[in-house]
gemmi code that builds the backbone of each chain (N, CA, C; Angstrom):
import gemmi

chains = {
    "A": [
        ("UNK", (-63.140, -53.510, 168.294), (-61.996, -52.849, 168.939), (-60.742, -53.672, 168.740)),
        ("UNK", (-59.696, -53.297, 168.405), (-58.774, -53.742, 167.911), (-58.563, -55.326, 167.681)),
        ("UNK", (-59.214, -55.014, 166.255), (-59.007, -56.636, 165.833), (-57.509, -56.489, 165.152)),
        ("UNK", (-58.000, -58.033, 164.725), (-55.852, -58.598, 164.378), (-56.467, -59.280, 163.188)),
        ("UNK", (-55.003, -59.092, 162.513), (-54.635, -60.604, 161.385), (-53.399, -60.584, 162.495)),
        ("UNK", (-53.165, -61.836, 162.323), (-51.872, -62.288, 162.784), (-51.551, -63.721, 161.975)),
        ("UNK", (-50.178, -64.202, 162.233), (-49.620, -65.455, 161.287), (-49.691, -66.530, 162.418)),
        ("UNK", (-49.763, -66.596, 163.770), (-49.264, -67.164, 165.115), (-50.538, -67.453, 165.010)),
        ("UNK", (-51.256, -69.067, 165.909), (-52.167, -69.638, 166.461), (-52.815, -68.782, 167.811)),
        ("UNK", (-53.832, -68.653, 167.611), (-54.997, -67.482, 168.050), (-55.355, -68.913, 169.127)),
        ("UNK", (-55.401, -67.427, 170.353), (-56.318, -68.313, 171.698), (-57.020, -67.577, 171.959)),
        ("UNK", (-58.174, -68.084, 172.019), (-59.683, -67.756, 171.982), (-59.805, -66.828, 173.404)),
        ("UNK", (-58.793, -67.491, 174.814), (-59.397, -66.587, 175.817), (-58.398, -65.159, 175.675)),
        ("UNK", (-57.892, -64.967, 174.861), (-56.746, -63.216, 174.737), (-58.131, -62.517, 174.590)),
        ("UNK", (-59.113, -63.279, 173.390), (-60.047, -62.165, 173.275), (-60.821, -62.416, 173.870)),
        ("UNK", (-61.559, -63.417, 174.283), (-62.236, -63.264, 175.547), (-61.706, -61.493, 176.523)),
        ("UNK", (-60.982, -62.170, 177.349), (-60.265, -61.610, 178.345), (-60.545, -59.783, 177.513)),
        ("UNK", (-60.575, -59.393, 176.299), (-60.507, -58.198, 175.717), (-62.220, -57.896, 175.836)),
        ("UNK", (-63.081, -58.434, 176.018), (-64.226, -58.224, 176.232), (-65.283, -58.314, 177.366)),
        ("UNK", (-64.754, -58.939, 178.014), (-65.090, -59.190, 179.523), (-65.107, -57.893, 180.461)),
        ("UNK", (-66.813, -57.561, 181.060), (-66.351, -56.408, 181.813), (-67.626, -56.418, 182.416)),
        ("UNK", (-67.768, -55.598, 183.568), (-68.988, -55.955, 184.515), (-70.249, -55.849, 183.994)),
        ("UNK", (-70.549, -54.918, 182.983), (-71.465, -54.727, 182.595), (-72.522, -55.754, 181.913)),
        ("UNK", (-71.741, -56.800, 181.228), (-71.804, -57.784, 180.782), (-72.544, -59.017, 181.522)),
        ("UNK", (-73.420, -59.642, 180.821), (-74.053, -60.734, 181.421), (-73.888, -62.304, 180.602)),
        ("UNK", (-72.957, -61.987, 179.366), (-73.069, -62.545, 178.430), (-71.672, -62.738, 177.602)),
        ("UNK", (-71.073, -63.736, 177.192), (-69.688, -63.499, 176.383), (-69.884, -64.669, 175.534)),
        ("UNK", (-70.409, -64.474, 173.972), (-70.408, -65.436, 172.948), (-68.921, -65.532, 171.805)),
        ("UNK", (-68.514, -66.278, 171.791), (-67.112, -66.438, 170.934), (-67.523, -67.896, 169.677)),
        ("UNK", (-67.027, -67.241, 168.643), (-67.236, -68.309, 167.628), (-65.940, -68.900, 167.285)),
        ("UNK", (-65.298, -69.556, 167.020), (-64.044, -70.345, 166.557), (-64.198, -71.020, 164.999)),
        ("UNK", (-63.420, -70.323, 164.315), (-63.888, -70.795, 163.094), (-62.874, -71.753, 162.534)),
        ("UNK", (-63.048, -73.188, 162.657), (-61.547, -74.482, 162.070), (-61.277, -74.966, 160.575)),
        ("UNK", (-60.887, -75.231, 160.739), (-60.298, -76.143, 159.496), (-60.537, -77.628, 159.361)),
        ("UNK", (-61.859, -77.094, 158.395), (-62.379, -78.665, 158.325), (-61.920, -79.366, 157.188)),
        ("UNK", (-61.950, -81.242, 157.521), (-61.320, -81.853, 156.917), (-61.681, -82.254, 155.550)),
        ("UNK", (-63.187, -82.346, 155.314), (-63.835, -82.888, 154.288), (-64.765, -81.918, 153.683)),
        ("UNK", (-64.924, -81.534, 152.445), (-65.727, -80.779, 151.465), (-66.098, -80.786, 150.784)),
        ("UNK", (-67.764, -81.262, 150.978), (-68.566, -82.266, 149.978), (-67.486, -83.666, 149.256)),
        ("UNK", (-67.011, -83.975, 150.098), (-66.424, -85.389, 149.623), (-65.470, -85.223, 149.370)),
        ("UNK", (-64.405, -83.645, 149.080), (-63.225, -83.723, 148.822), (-62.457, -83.608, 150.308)),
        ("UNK", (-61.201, -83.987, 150.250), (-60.139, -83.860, 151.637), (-59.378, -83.026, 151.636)),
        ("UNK", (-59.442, -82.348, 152.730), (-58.664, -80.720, 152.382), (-57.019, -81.260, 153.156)),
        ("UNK", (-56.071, -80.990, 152.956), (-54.615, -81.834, 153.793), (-54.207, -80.461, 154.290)),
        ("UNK", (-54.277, -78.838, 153.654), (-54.007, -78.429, 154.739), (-54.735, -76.896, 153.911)),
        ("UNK", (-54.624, -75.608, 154.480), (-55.380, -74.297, 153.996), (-54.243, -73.127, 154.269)),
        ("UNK", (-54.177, -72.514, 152.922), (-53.135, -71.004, 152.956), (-54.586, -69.977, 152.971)),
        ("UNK", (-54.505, -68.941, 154.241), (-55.131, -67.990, 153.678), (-53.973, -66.876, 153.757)),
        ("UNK", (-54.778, -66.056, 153.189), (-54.136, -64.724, 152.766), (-55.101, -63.330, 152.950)),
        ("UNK", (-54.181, -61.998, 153.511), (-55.287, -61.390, 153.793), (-54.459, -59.968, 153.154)),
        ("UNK", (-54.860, -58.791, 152.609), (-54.857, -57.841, 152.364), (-55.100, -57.206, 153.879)),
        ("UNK", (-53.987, -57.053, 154.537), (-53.595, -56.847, 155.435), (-54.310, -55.470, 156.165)),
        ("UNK", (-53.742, -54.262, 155.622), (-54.221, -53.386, 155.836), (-55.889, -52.837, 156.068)),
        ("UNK", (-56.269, -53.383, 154.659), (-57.520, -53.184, 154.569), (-58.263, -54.202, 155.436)),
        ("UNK", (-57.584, -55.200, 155.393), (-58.589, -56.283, 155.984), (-58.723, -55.866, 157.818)),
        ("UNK", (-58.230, -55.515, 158.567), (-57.739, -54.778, 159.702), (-58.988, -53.747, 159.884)),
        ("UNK", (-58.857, -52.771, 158.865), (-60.210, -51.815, 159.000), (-61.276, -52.268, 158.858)),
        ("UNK", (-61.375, -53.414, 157.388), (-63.116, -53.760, 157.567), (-63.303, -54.915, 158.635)),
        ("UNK", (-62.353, -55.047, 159.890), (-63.101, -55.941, 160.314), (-63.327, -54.824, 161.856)),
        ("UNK", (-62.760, -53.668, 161.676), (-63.283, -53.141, 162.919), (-64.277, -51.557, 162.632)),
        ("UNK", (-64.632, -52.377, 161.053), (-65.551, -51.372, 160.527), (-67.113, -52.380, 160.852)),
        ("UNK", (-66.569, -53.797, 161.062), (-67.572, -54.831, 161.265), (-67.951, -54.575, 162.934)),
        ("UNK", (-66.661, -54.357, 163.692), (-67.535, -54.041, 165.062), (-67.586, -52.716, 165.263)),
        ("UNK", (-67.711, -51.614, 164.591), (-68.196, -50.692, 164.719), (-70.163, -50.629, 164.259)),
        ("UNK", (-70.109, -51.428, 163.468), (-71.674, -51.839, 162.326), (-72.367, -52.666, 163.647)),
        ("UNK", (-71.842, -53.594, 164.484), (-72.108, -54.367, 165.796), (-72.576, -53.508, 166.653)),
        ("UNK", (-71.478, -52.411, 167.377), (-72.166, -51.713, 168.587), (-73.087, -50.874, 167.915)),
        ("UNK", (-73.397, -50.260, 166.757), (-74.272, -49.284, 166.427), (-75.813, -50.374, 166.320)),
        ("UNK", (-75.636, -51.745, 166.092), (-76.999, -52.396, 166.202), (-77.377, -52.926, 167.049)),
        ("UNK", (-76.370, -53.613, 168.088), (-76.573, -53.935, 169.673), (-75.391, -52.851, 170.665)),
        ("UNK", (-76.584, -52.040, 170.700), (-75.898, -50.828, 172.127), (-75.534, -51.766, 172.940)),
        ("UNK", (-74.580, -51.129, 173.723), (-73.769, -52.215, 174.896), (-72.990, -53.205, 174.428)),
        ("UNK", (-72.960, -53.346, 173.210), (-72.188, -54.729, 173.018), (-70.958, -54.315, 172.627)),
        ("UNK", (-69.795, -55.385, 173.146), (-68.017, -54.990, 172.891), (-67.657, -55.971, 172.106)),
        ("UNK", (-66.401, -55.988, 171.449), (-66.498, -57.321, 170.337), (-65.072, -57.136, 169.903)),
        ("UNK", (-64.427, -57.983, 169.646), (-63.126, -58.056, 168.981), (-62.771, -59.293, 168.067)),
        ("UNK", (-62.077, -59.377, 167.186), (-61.952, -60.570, 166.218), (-60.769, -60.510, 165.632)),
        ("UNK", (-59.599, -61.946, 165.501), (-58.875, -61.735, 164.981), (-59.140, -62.923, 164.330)),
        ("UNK", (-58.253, -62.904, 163.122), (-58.581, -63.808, 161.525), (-56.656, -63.895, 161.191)),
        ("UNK", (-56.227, -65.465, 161.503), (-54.858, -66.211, 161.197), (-55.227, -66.069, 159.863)),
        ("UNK", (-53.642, -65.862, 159.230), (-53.161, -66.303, 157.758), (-52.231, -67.132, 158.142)),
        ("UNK", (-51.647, -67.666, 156.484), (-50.585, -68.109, 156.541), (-51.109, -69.924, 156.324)),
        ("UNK", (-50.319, -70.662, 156.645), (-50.654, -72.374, 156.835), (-51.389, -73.204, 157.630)),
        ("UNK", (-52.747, -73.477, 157.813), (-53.198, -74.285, 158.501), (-53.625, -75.485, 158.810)),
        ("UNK", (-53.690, -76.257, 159.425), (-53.229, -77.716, 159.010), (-55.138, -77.944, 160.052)),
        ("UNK", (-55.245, -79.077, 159.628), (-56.873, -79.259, 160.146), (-56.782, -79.009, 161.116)),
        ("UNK", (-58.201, -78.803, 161.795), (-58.791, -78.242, 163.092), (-57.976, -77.076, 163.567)),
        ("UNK", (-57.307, -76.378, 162.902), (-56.618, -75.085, 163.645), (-57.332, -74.235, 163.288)),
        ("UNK", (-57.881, -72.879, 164.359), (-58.277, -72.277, 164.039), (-58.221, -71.184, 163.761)),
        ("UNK", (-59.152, -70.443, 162.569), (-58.524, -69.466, 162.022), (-59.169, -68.216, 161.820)),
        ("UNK", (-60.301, -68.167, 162.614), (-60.995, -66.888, 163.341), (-61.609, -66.797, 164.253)),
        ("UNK", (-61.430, -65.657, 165.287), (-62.188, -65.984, 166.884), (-62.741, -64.599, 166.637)),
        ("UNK", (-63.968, -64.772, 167.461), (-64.820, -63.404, 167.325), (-65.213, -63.656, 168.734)),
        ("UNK", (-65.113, -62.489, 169.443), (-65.827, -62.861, 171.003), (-66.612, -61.160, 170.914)),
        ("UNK", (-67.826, -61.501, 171.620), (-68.346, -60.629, 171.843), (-69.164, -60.452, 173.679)),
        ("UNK", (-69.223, -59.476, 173.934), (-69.965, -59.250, 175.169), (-71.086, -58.282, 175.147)),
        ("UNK", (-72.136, -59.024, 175.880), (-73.543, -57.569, 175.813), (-74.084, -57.906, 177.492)),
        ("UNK", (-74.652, -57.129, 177.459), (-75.605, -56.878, 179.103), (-76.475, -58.422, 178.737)),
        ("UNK", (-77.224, -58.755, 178.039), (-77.646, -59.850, 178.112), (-77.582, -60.998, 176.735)),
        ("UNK", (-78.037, -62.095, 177.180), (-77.448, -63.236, 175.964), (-77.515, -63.235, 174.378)),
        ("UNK", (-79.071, -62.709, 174.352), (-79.802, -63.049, 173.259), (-78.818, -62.136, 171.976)),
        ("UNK", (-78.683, -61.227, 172.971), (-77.433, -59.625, 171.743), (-76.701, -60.539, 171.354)),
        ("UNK", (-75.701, -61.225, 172.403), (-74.399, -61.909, 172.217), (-74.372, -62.682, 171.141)),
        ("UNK", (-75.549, -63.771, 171.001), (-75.468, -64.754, 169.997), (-76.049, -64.282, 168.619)),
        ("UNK", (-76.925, -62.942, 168.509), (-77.216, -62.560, 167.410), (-75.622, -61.727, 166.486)),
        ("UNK", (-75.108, -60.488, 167.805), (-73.951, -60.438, 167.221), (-72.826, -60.849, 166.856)),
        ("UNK", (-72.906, -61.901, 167.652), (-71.613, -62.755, 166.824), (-72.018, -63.304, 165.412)),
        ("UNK", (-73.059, -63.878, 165.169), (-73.838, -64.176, 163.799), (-73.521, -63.374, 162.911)),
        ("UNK", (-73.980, -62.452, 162.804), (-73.676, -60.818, 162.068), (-72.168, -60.919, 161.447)),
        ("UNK", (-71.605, -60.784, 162.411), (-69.809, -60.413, 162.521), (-69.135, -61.629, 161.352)),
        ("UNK", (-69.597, -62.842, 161.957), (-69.218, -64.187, 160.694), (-69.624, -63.378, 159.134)),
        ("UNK", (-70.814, -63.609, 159.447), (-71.504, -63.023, 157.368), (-70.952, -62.044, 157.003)),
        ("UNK", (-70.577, -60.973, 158.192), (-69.961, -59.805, 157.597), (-68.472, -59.965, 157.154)),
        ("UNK", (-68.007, -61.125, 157.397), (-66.787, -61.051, 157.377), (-66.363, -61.805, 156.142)),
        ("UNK", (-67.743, -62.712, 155.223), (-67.465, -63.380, 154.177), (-68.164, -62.796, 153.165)),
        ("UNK", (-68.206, -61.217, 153.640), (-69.028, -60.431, 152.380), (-67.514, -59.349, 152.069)),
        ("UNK", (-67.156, -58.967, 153.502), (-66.527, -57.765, 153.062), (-64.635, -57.505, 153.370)),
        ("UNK", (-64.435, -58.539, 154.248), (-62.843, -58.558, 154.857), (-62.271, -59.152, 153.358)),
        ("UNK", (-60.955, -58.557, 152.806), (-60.022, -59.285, 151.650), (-58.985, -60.612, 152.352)),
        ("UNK", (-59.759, -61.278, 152.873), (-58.922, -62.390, 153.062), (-59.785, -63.958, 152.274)),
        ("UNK", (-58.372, -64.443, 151.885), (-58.470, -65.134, 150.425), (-58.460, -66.795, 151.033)),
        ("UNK", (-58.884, -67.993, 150.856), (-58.577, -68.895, 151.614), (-58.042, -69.698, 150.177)),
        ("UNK", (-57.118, -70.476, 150.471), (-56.768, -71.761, 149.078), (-56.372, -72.848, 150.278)),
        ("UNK", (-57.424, -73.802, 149.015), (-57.783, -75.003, 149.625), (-56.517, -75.653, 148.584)),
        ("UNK", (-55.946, -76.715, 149.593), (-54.923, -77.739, 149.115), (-55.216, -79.286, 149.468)),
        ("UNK", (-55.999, -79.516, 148.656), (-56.427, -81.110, 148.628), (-55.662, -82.166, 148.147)),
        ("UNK", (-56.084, -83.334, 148.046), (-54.632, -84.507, 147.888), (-54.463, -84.284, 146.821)),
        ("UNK", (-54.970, -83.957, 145.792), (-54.759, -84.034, 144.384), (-54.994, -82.432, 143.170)),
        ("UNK", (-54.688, -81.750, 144.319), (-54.520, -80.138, 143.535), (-54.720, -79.297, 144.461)),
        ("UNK", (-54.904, -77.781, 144.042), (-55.348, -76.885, 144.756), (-56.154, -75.717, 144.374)),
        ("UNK", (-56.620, -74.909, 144.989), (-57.686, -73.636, 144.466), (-58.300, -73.027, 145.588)),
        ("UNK", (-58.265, -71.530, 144.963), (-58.262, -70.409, 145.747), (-60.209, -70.365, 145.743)),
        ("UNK", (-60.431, -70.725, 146.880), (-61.736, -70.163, 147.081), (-62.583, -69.355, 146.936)),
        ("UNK", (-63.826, -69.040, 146.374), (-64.410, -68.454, 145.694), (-64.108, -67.532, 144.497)),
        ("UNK", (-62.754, -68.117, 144.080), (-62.416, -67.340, 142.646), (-62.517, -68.010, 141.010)),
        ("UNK", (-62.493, -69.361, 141.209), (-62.151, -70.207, 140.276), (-63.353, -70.753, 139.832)),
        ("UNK", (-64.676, -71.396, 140.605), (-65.544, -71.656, 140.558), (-66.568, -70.819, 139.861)),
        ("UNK", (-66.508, -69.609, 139.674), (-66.827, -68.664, 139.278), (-68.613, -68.373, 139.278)),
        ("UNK", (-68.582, -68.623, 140.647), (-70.314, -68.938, 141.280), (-70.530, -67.814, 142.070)),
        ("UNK", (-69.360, -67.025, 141.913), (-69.689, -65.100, 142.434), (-69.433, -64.501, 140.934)),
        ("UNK", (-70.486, -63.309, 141.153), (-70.284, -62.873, 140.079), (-70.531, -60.836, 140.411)),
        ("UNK", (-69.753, -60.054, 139.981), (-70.086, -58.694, 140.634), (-70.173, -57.670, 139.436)),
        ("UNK", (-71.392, -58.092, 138.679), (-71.059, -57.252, 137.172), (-70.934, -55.755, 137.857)),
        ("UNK", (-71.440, -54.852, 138.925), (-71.346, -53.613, 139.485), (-70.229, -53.818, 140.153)),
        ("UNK", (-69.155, -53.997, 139.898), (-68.322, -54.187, 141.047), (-68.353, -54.176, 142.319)),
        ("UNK", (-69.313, -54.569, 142.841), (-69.686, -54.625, 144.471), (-70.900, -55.841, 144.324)),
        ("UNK", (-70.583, -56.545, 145.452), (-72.360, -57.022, 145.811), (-73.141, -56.513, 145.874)),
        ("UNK", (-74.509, -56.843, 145.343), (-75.412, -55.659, 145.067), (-76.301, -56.013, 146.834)),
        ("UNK", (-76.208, -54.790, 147.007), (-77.532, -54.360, 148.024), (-76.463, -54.495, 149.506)),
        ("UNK", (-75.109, -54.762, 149.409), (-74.242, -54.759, 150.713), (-73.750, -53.259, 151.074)),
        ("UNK", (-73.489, -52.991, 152.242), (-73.146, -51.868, 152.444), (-71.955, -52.048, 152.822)),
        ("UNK", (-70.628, -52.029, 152.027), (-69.581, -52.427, 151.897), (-68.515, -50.868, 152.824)),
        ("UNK", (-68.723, -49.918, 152.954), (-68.260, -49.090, 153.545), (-69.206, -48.020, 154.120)),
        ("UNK", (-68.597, -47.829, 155.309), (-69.542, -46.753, 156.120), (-69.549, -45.290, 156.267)),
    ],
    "B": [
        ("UNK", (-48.720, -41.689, 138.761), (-48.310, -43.074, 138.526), (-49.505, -43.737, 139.965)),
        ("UNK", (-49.827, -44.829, 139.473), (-51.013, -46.023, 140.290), (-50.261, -46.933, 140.914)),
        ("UNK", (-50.357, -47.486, 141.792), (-49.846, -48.711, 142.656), (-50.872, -49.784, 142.738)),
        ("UNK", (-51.174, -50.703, 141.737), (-51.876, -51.813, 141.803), (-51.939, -52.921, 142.719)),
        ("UNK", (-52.134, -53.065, 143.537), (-51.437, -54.368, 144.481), (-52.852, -55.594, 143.909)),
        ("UNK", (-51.995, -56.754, 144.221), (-52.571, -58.404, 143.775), (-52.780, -59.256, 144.658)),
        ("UNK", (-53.657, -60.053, 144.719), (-53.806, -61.170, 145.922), (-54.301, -62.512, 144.876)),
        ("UNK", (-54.105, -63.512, 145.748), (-54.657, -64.527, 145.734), (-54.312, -64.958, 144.227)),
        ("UNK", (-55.499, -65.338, 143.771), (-55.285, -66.171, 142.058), (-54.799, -65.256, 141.088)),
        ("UNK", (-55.013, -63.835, 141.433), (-54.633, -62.427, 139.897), (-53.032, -62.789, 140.227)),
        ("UNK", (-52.694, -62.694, 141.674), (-51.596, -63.048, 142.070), (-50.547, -63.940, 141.661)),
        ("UNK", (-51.123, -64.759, 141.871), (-50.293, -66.235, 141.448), (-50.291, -66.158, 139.779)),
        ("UNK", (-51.347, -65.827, 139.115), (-51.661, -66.062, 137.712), (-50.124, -64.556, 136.920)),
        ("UNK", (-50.380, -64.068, 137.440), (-48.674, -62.904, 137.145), (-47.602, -62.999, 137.459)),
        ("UNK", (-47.782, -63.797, 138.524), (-46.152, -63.952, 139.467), (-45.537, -62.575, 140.012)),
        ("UNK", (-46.584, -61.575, 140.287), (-46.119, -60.557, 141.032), (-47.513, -60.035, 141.711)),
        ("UNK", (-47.110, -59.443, 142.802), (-48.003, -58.573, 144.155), (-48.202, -57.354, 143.986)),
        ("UNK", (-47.703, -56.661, 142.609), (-47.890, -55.492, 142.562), (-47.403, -55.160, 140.879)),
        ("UNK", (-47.643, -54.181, 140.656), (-48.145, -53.457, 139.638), (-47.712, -51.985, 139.413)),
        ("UNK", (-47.358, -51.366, 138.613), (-47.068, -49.615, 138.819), (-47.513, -49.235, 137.335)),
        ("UNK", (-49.004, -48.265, 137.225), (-49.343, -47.988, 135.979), (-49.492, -46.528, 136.080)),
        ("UNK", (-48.961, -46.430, 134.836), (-48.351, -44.798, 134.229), (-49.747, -43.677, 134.355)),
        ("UNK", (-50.312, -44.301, 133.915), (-51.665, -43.412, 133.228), (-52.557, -43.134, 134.658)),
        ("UNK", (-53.097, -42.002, 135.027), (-54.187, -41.739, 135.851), (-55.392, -41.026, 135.142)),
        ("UNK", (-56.332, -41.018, 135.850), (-57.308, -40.213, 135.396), (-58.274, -41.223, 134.435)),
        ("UNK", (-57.816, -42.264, 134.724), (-58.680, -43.893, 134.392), (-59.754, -43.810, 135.626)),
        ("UNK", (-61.483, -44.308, 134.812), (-61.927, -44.787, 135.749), (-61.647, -46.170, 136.627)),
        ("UNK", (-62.060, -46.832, 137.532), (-61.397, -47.965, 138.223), (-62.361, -49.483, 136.621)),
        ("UNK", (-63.562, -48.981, 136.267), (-63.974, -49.433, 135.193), (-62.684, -50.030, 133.924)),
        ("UNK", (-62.328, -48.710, 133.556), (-61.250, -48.242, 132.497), (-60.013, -49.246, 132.583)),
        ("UNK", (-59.962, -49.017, 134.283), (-57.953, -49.729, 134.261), (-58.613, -51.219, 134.577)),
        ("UNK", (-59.740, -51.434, 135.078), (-59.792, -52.895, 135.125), (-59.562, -53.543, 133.705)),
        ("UNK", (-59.771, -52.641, 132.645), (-60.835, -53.425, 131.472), (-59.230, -53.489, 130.576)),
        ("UNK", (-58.827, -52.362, 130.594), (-57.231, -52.658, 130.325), (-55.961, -53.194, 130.900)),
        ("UNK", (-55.821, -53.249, 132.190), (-55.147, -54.219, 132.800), (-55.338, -55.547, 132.856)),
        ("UNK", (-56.429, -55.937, 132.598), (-57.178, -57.345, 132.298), (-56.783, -57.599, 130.808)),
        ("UNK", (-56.902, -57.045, 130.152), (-55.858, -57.003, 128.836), (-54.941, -57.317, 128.433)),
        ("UNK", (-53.872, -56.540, 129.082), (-52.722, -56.383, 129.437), (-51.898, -57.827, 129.950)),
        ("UNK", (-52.625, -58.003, 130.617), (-52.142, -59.530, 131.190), (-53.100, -60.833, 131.436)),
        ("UNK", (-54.087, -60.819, 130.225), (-54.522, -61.865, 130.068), (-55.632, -62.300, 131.454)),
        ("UNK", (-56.502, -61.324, 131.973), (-56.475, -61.634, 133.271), (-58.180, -61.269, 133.583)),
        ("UNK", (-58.894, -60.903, 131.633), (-60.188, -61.085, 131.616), (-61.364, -61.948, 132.824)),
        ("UNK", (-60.724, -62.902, 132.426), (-61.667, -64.157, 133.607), (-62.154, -63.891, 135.062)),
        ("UNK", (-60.294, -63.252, 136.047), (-60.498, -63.087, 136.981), (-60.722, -61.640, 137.222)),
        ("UNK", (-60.708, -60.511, 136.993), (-60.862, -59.501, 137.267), (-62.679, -58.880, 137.139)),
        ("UNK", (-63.279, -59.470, 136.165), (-64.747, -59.542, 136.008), (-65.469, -60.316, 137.312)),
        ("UNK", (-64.687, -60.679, 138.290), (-65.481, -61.055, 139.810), (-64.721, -60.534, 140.035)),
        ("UNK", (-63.709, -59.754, 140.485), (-63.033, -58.464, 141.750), (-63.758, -57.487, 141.611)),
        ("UNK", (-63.771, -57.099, 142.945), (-64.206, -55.805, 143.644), (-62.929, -55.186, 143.525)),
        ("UNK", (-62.651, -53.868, 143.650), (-62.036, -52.738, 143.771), (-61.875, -52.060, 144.863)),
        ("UNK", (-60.513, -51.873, 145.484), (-60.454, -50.864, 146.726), (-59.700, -49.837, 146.329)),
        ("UNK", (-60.010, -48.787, 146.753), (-58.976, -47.308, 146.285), (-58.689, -46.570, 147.616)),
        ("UNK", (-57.517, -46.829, 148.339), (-56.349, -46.726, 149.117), (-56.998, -47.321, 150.619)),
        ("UNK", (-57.714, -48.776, 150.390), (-57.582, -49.592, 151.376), (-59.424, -49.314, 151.372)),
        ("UNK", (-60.628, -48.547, 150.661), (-61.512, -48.475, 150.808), (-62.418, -49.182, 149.537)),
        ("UNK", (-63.434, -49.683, 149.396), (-63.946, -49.867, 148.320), (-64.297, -49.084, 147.237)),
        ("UNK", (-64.291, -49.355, 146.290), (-65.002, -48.072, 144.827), (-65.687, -48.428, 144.316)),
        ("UNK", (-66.085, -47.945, 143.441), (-67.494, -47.932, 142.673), (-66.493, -47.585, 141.362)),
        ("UNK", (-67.550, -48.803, 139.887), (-66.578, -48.514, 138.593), (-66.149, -47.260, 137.743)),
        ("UNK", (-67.022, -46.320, 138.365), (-66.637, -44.567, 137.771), (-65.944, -43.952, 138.554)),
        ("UNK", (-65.131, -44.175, 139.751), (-64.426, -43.694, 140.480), (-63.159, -43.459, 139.390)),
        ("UNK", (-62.622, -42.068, 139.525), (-61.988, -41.697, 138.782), (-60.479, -41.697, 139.425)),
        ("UNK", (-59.411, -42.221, 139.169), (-58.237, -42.254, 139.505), (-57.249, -41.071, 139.378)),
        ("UNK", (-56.499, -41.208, 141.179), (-55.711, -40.566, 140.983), (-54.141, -40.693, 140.818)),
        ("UNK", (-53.152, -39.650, 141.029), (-52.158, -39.604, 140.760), (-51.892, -40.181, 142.735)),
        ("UNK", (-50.794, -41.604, 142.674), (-50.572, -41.713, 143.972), (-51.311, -42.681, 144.788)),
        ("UNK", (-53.142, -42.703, 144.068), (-54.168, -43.834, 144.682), (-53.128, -45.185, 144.566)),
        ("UNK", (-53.833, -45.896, 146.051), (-53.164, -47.269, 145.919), (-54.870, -48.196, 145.687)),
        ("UNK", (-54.531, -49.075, 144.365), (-55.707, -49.992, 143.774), (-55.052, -51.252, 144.563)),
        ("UNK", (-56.448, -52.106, 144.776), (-56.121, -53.152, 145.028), (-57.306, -53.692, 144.114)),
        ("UNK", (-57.308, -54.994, 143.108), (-58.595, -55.595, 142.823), (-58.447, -57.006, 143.800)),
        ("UNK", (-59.663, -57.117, 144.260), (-60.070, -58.295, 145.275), (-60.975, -58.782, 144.687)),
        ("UNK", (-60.128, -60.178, 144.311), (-60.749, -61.555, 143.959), (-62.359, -61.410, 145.065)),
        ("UNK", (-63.529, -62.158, 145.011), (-64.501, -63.246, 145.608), (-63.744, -63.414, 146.937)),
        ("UNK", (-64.066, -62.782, 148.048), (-63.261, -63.118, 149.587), (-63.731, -63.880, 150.070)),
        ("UNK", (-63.145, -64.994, 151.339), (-63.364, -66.479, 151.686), (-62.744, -66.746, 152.764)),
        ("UNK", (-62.666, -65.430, 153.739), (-62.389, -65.776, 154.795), (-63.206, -66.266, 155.599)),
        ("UNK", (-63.227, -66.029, 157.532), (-63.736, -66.973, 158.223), (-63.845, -68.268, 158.165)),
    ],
}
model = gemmi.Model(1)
for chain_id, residues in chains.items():
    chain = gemmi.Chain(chain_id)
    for i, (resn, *xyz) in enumerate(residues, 1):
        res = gemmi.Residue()
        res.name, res.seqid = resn, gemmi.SeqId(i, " ")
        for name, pos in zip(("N", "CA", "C"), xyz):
            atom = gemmi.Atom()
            atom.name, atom.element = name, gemmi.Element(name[0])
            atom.pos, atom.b_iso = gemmi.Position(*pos), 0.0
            res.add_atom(atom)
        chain.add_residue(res)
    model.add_chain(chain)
structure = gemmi.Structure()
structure.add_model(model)
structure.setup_entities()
């Protein structure tokens, strides 16, 4: 339910507070940061970038895919672009269900789904160059133009 | 006329966010394989996925007059 990109530093309890409701026994939130070290390289700071539009729908095509697998469960997620400098964070996913076990499975879900199918781009800027994440490395590969076996639209 | 939009490395590697191609009635196959051509851009476009007006496609999706393309690099959010 109305997730965000936004450019502004994300506080974890807005979405809280968007999921919270009596029914609920349970409120799991993931915070996703900006870590400093990667496999031995030093990241100094991270541009992501998001295909705005689209990225907006598949991520509330992601909690629509959520309540249809845990009934009862509410969920919202927003995902920062723009400049991030370490430990800032740059996706919050909060979710709520009648009991725990939903909570921590769907928030799980919502992460993977979001590094299979949202167009947001991360470039890493290390002391001594830079590169756009998972494009350059060329360790994805989509000869069908899609990941095979994902269900990329509903 | 097509509205191509660019992200990330196709992005940077053109120095523009967008694109306007004449021809429709290209599969999304077709304009990858010639726009990749076109601008030297073989490497990265053989890992993009394809969206046709903010949804994903499949490479025989046949283009229209007005569709907005986006090719999406390998995504890396969260």
């Amino acid at each position: 339910m109305n997730c965000e990109i936004t450019n502004k530093p994300i506080n974890p309890q807005d979405l809280i507070d968007k999921v919270v409701r009596r029914e609920a026994g349970a409120i799991t939130t993931f915070i996703g940061t900006v870590r400093e070290w990667t496999k031995g390289k030093k990241t100094v700071y991270l541009v992501y970038e998001a295909y705005e539009a689209m990225a907006v729908k598949k991520l509330n095509q992601i909690v629509r895919e959520v309540t249809e697998k845990w009934p009862g469960a509410e969920m919202t997620i927003t995902h920062r672009v723009g400049r991030l400098d370490i430990t800032d964070i740059a996706v919050v996913i909060a979710v709520s269900t009648p009991h725990r076990k939903d909570a921590y499975e769907a928030n799980s879900y919502a992460i993977e789904r979001i590094k299979e199918i949202v167009p947001i781009w991360k470039k890493e800027h290390w002391e001594n160059g830079e590169e756009w994440v998972g494009n350059q490395l060329e360790t994805v590969r989509y000869p069908t133009g899609q990941p095979e076996g994902s269900n990329l639209d509903d | 006329m097509i509205n191509i939009l660019l992200f990330a490395g196709l992005k940077e590697r053109i120095g523009r966010d967008t694109v306007e191609w004449a021809e429709a009635g290209l599969t999304v196959s077709e304009l990858k394989k010639r726009f990749a051509e076109m601008y030297g851009l073989e490497d990265l476009i053989a890992t993009a996925m394809t969206a046709v007006n903010e949804e994903f496609e499949e490479e025989g999706y046949i283009l229209k007059p007005g569709d907005k393309v986006a090719f999406i690099p390998p995504v890396s959010g969260g």
